[in-house]
LUMGU-538480 format. One record per residue (C-alpha): residue in one letter; residue number from 0; x, y, z. Coordinates in pm, 1 decimal, always signed. Layout:
BEGIN
type / seq / east / north / up
A / NUM / X / Y / Z $
...
//
This chain:
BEGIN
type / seq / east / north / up
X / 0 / +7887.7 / +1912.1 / -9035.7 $
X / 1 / +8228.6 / +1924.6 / -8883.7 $
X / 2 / +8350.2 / +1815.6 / -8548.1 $
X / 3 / +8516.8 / +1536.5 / -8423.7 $
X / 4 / +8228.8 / +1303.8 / -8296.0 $
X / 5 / +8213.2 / +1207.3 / -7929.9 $
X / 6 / +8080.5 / +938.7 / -7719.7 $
X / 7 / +7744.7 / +1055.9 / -7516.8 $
X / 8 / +7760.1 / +1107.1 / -7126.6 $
X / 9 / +7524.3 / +901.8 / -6959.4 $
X / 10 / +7254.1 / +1202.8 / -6871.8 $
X / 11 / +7278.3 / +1277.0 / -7271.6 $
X / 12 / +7153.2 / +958.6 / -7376.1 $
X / 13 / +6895.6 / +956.9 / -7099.3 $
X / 14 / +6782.7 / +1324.5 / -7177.2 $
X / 15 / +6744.7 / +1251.1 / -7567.8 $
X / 16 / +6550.0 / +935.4 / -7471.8 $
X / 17 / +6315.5 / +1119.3 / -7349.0 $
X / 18 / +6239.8 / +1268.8 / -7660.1 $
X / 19 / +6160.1 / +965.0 / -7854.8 $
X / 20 / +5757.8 / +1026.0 / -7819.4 $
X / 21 / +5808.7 / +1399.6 / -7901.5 $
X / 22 / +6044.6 / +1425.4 / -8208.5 $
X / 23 / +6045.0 / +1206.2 / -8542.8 $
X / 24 / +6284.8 / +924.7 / -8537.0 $
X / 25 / +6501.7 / +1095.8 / -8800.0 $
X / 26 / +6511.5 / +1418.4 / -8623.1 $
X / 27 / +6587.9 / +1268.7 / -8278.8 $
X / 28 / +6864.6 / +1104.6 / -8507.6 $
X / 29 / +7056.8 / +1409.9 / -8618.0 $
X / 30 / +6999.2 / +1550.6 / -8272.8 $
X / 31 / +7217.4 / +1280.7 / -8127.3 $
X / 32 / +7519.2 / +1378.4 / -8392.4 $
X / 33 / +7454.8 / +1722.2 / -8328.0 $
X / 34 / +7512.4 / +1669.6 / -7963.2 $
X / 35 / +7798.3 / +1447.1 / -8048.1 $
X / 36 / +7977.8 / +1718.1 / -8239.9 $
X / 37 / +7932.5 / +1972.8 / -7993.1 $
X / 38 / +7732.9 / +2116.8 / -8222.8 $
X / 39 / +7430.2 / +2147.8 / -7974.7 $
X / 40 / +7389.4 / +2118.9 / -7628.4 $
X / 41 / +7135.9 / +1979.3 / -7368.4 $
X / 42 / +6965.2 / +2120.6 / -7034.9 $
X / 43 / +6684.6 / +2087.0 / -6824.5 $
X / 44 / +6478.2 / +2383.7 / -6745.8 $
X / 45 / +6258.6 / +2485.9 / -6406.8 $
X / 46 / +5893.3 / +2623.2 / -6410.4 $
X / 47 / +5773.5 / +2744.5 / -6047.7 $
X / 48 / +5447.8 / +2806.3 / -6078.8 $
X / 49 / +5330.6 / +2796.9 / -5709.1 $
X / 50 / +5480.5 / +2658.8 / -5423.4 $
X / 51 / +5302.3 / +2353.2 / -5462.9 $
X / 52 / +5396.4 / +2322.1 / -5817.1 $
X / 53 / +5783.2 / +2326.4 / -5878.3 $
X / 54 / +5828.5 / +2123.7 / -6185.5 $
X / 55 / +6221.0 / +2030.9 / -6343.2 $
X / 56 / +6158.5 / +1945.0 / -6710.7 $
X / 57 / +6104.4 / +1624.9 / -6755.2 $
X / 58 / +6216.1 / +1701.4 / -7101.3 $
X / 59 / +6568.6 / +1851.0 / -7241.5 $
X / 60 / +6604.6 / +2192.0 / -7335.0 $
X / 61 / +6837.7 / +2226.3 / -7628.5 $
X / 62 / +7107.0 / +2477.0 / -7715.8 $
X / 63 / +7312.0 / +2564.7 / -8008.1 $
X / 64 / +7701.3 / +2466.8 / -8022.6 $
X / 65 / +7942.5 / +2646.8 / -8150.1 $
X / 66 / +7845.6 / +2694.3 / -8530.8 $
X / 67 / +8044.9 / +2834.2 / -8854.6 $
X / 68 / +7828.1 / +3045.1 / -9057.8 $
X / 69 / +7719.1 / +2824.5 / -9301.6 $
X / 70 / +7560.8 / +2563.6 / -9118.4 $
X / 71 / +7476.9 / +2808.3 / -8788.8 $
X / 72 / +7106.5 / +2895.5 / -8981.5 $
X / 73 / +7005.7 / +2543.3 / -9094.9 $
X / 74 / +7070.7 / +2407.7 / -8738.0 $
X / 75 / +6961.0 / +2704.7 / -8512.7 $
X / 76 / +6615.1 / +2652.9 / -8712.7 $
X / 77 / +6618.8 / +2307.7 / -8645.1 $
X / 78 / +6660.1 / +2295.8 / -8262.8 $
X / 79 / +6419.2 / +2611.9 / -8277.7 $
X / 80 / +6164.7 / +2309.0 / -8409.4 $
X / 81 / +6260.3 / +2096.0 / -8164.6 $
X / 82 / +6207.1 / +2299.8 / -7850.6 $
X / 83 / +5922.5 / +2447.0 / -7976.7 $
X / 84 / +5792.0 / +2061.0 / -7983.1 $
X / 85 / +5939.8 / +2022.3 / -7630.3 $
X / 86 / +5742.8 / +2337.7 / -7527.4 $
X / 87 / +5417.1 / +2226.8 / -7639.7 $
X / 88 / +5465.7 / +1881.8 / -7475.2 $
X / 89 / +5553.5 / +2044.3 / -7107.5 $
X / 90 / +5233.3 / +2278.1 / -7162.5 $
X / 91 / +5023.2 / +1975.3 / -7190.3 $
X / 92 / +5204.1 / +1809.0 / -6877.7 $
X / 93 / +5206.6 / +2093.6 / -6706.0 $
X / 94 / +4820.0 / +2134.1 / -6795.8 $
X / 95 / +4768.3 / +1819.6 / -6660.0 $
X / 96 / +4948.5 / +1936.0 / -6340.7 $
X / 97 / +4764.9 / +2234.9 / -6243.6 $
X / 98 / +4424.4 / +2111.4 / -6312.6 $
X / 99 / +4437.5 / +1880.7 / -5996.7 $
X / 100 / +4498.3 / +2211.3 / -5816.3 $
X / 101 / +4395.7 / +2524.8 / -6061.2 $
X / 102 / +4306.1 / +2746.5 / -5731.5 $
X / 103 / +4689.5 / +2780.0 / -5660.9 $
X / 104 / +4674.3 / +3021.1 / -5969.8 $
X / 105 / +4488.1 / +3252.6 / -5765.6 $
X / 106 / +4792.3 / +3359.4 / -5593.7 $
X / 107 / +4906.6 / +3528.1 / -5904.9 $
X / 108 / +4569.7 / +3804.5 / -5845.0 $
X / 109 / +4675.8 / +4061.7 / -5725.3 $
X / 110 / +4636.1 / +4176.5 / -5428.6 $
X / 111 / +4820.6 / +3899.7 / -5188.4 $
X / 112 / +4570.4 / +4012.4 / -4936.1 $
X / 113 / +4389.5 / +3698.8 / -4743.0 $
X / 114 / +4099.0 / +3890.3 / -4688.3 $
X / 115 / +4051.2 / +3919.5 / -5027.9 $
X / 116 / +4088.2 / +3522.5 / -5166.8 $
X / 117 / +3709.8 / +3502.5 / -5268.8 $
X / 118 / +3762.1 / +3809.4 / -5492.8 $
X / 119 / +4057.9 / +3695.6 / -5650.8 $
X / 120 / +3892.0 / +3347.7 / -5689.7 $
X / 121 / +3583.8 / +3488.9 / -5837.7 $
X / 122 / +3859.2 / +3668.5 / -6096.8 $
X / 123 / +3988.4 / +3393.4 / -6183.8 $
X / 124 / +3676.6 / +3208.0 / -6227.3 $
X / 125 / +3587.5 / +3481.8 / -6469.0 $
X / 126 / +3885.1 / +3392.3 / -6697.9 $
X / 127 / +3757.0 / +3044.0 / -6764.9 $
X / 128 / +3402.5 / +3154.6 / -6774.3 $
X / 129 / +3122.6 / +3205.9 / -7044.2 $
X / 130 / +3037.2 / +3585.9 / -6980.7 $
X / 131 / +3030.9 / +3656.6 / -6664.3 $
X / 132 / +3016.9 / +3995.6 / -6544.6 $
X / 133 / +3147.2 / +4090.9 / -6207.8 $
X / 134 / +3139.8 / +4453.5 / -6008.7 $
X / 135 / +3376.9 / +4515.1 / -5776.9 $
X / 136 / +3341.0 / +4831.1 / -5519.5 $
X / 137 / +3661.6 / +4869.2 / -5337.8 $
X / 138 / +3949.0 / +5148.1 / -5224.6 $
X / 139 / +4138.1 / +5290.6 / -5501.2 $
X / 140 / +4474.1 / +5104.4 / -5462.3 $
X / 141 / +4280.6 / +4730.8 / -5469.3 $
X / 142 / +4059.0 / +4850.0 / -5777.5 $
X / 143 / +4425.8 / +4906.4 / -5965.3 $
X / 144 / +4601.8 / +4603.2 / -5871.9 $
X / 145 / +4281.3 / +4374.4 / -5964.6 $
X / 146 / +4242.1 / +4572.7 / -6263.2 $
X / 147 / +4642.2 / +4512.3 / -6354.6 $
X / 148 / +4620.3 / +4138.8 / -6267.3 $
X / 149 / +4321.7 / +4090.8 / -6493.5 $
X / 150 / +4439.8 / +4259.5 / -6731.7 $
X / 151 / +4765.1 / +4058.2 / -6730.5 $
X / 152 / +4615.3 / +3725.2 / -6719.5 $
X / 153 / +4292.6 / +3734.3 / -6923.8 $
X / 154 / +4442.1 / +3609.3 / -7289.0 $
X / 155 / +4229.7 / +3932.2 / -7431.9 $
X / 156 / +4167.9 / +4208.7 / -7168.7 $
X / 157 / +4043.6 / +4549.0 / -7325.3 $
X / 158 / +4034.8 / +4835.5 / -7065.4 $
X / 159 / +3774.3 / +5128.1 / -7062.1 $
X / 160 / +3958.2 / +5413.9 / -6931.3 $
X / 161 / +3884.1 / +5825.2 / -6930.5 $
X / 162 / +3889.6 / +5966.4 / -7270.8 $
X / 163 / +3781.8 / +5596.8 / -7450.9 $
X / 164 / +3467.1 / +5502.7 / -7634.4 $
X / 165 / +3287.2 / +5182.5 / -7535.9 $
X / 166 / +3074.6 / +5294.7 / -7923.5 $
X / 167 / +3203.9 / +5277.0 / -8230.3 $
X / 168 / +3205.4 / +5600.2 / -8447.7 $
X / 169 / +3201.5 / +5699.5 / -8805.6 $
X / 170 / +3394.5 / +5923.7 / -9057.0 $
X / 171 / +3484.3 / +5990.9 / -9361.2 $
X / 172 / +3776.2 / +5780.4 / -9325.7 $
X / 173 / +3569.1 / +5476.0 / -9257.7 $
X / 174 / +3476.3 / +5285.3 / -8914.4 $
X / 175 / +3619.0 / +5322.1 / -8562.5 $
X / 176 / +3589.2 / +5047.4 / -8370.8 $
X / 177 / +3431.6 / +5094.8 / -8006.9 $
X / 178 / +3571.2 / +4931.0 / -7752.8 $
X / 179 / +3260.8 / +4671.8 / -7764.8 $
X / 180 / +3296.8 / +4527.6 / -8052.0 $
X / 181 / +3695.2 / +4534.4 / -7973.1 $
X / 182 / +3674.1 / +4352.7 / -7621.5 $
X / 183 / +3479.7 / +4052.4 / -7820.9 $
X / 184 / +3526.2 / +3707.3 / -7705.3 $
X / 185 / +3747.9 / +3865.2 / -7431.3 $
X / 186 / +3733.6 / +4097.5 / -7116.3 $
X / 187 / +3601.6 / +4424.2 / -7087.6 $
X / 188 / +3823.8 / +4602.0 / -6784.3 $
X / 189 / +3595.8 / +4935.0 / -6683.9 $
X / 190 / +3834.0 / +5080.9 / -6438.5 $
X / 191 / +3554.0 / +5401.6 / -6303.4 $
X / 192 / +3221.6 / +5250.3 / -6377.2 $
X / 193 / +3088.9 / +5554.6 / -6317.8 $
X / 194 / +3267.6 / +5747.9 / -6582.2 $
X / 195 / +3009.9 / +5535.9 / -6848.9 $
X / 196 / +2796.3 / +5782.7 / -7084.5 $
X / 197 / +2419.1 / +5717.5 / -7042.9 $
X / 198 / +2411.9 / +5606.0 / -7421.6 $
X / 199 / +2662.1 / +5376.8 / -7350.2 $
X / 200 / +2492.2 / +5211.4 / -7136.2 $
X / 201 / +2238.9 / +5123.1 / -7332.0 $
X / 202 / +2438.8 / +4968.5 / -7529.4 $
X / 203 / +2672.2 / +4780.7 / -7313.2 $
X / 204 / +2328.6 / +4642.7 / -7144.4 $
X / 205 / +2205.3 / +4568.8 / -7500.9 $
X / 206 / +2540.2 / +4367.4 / -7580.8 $
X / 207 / +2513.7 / +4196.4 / -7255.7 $
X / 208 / +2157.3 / +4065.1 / -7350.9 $
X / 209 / +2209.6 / +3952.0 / -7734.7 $
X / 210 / +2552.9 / +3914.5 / -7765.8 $
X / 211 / +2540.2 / +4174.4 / -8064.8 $
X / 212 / +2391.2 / +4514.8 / -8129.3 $
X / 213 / +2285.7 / +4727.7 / -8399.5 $
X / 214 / +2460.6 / +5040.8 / -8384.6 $
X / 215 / +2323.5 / +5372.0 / -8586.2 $
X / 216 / +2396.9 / +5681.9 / -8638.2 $
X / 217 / +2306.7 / +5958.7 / -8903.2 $
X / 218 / +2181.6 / +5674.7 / -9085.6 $
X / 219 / +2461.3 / +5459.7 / -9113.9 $
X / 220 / +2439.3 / +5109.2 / -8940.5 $
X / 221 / +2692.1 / +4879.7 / -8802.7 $
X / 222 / +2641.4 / +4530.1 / -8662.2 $
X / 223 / +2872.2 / +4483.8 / -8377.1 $
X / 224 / +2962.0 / +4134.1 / -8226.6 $
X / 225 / +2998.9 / +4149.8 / -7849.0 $
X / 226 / +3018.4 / +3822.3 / -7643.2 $
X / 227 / +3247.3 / +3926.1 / -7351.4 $
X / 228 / +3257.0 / +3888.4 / -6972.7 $
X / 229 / +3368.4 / +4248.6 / -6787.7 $
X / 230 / +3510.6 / +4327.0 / -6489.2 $
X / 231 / +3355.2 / +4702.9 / -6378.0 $
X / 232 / +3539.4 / +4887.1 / -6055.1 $
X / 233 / +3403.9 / +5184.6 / -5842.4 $
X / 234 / +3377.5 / +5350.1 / -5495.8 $
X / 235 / +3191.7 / +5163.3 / -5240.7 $
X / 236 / +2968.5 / +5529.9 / -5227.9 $
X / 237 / +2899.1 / +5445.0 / -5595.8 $
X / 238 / +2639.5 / +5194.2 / -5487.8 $
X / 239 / +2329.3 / +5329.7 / -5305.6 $
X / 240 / +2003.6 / +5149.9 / -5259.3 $
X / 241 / +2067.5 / +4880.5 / -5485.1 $
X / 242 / +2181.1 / +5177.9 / -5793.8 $
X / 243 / +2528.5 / +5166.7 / -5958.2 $
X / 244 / +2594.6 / +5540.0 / -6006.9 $
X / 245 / +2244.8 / +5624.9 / -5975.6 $
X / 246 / +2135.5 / +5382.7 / -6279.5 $
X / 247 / +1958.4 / +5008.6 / -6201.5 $
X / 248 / +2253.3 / +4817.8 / -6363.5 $
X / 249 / +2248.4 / +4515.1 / -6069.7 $
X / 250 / +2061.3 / +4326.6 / -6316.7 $
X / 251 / +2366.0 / +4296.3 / -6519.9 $
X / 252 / +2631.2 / +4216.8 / -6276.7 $
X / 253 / +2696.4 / +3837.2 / -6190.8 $
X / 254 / +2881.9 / +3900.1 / -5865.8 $
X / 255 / +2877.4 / +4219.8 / -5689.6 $
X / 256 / +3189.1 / +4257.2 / -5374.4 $
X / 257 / +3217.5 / +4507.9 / -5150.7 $
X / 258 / +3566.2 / +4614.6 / -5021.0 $
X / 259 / +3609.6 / +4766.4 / -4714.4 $
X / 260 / +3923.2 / +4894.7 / -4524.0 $
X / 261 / +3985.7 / +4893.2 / -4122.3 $
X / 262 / +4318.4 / +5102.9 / -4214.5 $
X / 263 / +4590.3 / +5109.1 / -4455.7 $
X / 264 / +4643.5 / +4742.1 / -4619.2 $
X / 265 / +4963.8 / +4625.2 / -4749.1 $
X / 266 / +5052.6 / +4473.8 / -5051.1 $
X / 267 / +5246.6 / +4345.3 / -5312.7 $
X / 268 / +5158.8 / +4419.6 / -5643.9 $
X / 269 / +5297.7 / +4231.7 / -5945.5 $
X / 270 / +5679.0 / +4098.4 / -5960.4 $
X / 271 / +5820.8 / +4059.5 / -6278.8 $
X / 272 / +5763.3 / +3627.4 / -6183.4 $
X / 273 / +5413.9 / +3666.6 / -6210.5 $
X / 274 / +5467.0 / +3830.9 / -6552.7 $
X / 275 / +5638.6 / +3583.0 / -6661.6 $
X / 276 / +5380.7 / +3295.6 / -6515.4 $
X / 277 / +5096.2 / +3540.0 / -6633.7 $
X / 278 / +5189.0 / +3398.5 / -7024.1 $
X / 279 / +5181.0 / +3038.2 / -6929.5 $
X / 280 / +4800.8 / +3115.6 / -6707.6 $
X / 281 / +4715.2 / +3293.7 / -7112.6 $
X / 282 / +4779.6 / +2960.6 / -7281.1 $
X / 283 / +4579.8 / +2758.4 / -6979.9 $
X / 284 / +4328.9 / +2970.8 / -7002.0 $
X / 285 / +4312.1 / +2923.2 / -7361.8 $
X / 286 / +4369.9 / +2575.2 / -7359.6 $
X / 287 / +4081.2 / +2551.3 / -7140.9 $
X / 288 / +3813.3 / +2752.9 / -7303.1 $
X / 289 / +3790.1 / +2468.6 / -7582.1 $
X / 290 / +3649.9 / +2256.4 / -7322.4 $
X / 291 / +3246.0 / +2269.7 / -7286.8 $
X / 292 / +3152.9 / +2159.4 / -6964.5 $
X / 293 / +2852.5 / +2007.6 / -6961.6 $
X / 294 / +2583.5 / +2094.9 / -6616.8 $
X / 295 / +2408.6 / +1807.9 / -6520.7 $
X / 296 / +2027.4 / +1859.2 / -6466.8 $
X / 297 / +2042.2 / +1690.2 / -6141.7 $
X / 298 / +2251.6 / +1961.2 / -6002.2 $
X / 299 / +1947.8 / +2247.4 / -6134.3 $
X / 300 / +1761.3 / +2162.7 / -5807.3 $
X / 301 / +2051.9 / +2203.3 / -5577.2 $
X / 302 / +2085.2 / +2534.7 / -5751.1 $
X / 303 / +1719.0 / +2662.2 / -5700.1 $
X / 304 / +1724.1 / +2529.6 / -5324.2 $
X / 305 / +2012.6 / +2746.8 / -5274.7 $
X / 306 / +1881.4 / +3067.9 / -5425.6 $
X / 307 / +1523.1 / +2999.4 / -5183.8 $
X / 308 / +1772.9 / +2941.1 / -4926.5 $
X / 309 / +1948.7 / +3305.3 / -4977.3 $
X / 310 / +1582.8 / +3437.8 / -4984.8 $
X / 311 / +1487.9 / +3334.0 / -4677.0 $
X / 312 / +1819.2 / +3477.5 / -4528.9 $
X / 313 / +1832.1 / +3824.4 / -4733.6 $
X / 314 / +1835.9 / +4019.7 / -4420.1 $
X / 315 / +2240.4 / +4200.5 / -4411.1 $
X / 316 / +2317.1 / +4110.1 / -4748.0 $
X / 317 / +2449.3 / +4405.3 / -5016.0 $
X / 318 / +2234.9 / +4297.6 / -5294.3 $
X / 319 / +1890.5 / +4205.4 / -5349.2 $
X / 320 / +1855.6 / +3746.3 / -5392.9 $
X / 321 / +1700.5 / +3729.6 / -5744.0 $
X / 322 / +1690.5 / +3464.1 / -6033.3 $
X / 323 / +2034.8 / +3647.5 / -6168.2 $
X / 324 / +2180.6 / +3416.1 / -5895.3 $
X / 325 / +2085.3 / +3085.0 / -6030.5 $
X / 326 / +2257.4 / +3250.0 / -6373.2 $
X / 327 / +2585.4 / +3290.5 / -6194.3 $
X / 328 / +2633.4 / +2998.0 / -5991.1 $
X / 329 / +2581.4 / +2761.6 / -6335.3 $
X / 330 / +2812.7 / +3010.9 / -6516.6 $
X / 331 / +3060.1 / +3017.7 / -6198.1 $
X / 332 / +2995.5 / +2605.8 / -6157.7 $
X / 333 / +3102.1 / +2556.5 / -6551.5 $
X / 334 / +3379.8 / +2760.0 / -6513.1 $
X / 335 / +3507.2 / +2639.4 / -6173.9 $
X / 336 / +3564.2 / +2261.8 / -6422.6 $
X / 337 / +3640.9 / +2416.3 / -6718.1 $
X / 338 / +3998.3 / +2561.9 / -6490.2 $
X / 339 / +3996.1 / +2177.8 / -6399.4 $
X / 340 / +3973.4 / +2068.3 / -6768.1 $
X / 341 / +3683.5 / +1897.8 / -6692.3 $
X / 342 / +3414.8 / +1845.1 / -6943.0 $
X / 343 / +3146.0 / +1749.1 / -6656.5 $
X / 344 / +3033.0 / +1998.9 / -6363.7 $
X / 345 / +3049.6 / +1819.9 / -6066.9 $
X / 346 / +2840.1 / +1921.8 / -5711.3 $
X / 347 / +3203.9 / +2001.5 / -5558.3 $
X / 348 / +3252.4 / +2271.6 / -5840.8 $
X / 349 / +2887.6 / +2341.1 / -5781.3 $
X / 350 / +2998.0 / +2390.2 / -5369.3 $
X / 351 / +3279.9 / +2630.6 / -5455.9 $
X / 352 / +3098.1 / +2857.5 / -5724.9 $
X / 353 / +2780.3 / +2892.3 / -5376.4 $
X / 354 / +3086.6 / +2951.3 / -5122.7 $
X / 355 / +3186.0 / +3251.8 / -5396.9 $
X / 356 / +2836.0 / +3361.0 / -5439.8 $
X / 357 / +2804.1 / +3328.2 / -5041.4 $
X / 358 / +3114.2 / +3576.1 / -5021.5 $
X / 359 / +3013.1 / +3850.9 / -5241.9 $
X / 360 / +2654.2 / +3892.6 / -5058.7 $
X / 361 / +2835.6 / +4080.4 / -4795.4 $
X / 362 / +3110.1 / +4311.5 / -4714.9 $
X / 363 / +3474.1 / +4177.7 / -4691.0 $
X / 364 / +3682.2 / +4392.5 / -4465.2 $
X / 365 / +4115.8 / +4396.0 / -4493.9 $
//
C-alpha cells in the first residue's frame, strides 16, 4: 500500500474505537493504516425513522480513498466487509430502539389520516402476525394507498389484481403457480374482493383452514402450501347483511373496518423517505417473526370476558360478536409483542389488540 502515513485526528481514533466489538482485531488493524494512508475514510451516518427516533450512528461509516488500480479491488471489498458488519450491528441497535416504541412505525401506513390510526395499526399488527386476515371496506383512494403501504412494507406481499389467478393451472409445459401457493408464508393483497371466482373461493377458504390444499384438475393433483395472512379491500356496498359480495366469508376475516367519508379527505401518499424506511420496517419485521411469543393462560379468561362483554353490547356494531373474536385478539395480542420483540404476551399488548378489535366493530368516519 502506498501513501505517506499520517497521524489520526482525534474523532478518527474515537470513531475506529468504536469498532473494536464489531470487527476482528486484525481487521480493525489494517483499517487504522488504511485511514492513515488516506486510503479510506470515516463518517457517521443519520437514520430518521420517526420523529421520536432520530438516531446519528453510533458507529463509523467507511469510505474508500483514493486507490490505484491494483490495490482499489482488494480494499473496496474489504471496507464492503466492514460496513456490512457495521450495518448489521446498527440493525440490532436500532431493533432495540424501536421496540420500546414499535407503534411510531405506523406513521409509515399510508394514509396520514388520524381518523384512520386503528386501521393502520391493525396493518401493521398484521405484518408481525401469525395469519391474520383482515377486510377492509373503504373509498377507492384509501383502499389504494393501504394496499401500496402494505405492499411496501410486508417483507413478501403478493397482490391479487384483475386478470390474476389465486389457482394454480396446468399445461403441457408443466405447473403454473397460483397466486396461493405463491403468497406462502407472506401476504396475500386482494385489491377488489369482489372480483374473486366462486371456485376460488373455495379454495382460498380451504387454505385458510389447513394451511394447504389439494388442488385437481383433469386428474392431475398438486399439493399447495398456503400459510399466509391477507389483506382483502372492497366498497362499503360490498357488505350487506353480514355477506361479502353476496357470499358468507365473515367467518374468515379477523378484523372487518368500515370506512366512511364526510367529504373529500386529504392525503399524502408515500414519499420516496418512507421507501427508503419501508426496507429497514422488511428486516424488523423479519427480525421479528423468529420470535414466538408465548400467551399466557391467565390472560384466556380476560379474553373470553371480553368477547361476553361485546355480546351483551352487539347492538350498532357492523359485524356479528362470535368465537372468531377470541381467535383475533390472541393472534392480534401475539403480534402486538412480537413488534416489541417480546417473547411473552403481556395484558397491555392484550389491552391494545381489544382497543383494535373495539375499533373495527363500528364505522370510522374521515
Amino acid at each position: 500500500m502506498l501513501g505517506a502515513l499520517r497521524v489520526l485526528k482525534g474523532e478518527e481514533r474515537a470513531a475506529l474505537s468504536l469498532l473494536k466489538d464489531v470487527v476482528s482485531s486484525d481487521d480493525l488493524k489494517l483499517l487504522r493504516t488504511l485511514v492513515r494512508r488516506k486510503k479510506a475514510f470515516i463518517s457517521t451516518g443519520r437514520f430518521r425513522l420517526a420523529d421520536d427516533i432520530d438516531m446519528v450512528s453510533e458507529l463509523p461509516i467507511i469510505h474508500p480513498g483514493v486507490l490505484n488500480g491494483k490495490e482499489r479491488p482488494r480494499i473496496t471489498n474489504f471496507i464492503k466487509r466492514v460496513n456490512h458488519l457495521v450495518e448489521e450491528e446498527m440493525g440490532r441497535r436500532l431493533f432495540s430502539k424501536v421496540s420500546y416504541k414499535p407503534w411510531l412505525i405506523a406513521r409509515y401506513v399510508k394514509p396520514s389520516i388520524s381518523a384512520l390510526l386503528p386501521v393502520r395499526k391493525a396493518l401493521l399488527a398484521q405484518l408481525f402476525s401469525d395469519n391474520l386476515n383482515i377486510l377492509i371496506a373503504a373509498p377507492a383512494a384509501i383502499r389504494a394507498e393501504l394496499s401500496k403501504s402494505a405492499e411496501s412494507l410486508f417483507p413478501s406481499a403478493t397482490s391479487y389484481s384483475e386478470g390474476g389467478s389465486l389457482l394454480p393451472s396446468f399445461s403441457r409445459e408443466g405447473v403454473k403457480e397460483g397466486l396461493l401457493g405463491r403468497a406462502n408464508d407472506g401476504l396475500l393483497i386482494i385489491n377488489d374482493i369482489c372480483r374473486i371466482k366462486r371456485n376460488e373461493w373455495v379454495y382460498l377458504k380451504k387454505a385458510n383452514n389447513s394451511k394447504k390444499f389439494i388442488f385437481e384438475k383433469k386428474g392431475r393433483k398438486l399439493v399447495v402450501e398456503s400459510s399466509f395472512s391477507f389483506l382483502a379491500l372492497c366498497e362499503e356496498s360490498d357488505i350487506k347483511r353480514g355477506l361479502i359480495c353476496g357470499r358468507q366469508l365473515t367467518d374468515i376475516f379477523h378484523l372487518i373496518f368500515v370506512v366512511r367519508t364526510r367529504g373529500r379527505p386529504f392525503f399524502e401518499g408515500l414519499s420516496a423517505e418512507d421507501i427508503d424506511v419501508s426496507r429497514f420496517i422488511n428486516a424488523y419485521v423479519l427480525s421479528a417473526l423468529r420470535i414466538k411469543p408465548e400467551f399466557s393462560g391467565s390472560l384466556k379468561d380476560e379474553v373470553a370476558s371480553f368477547v361476553e362483554r361485546l355480546s351483551d353490547e352487539e347492538r350498532g356494531i357492523t359485524r356479528e360478536v362470535s368465537p372468531l373474536l377470541a381467535v383475533s385478539a390472541i393472534r392480534l395480542a401475539k403480534a402486538i409483542a412480537r413488534m416489541k420483540l417480546s417473547k411473552r404476551t403481556n395484558r397491555e399488548d392484550l389491552a391494545e389488540a381489544f382497543q383494535i378489535i373495539e375499533t373495527s366493530l363500528s364505522p370510522i368516519y374521515v
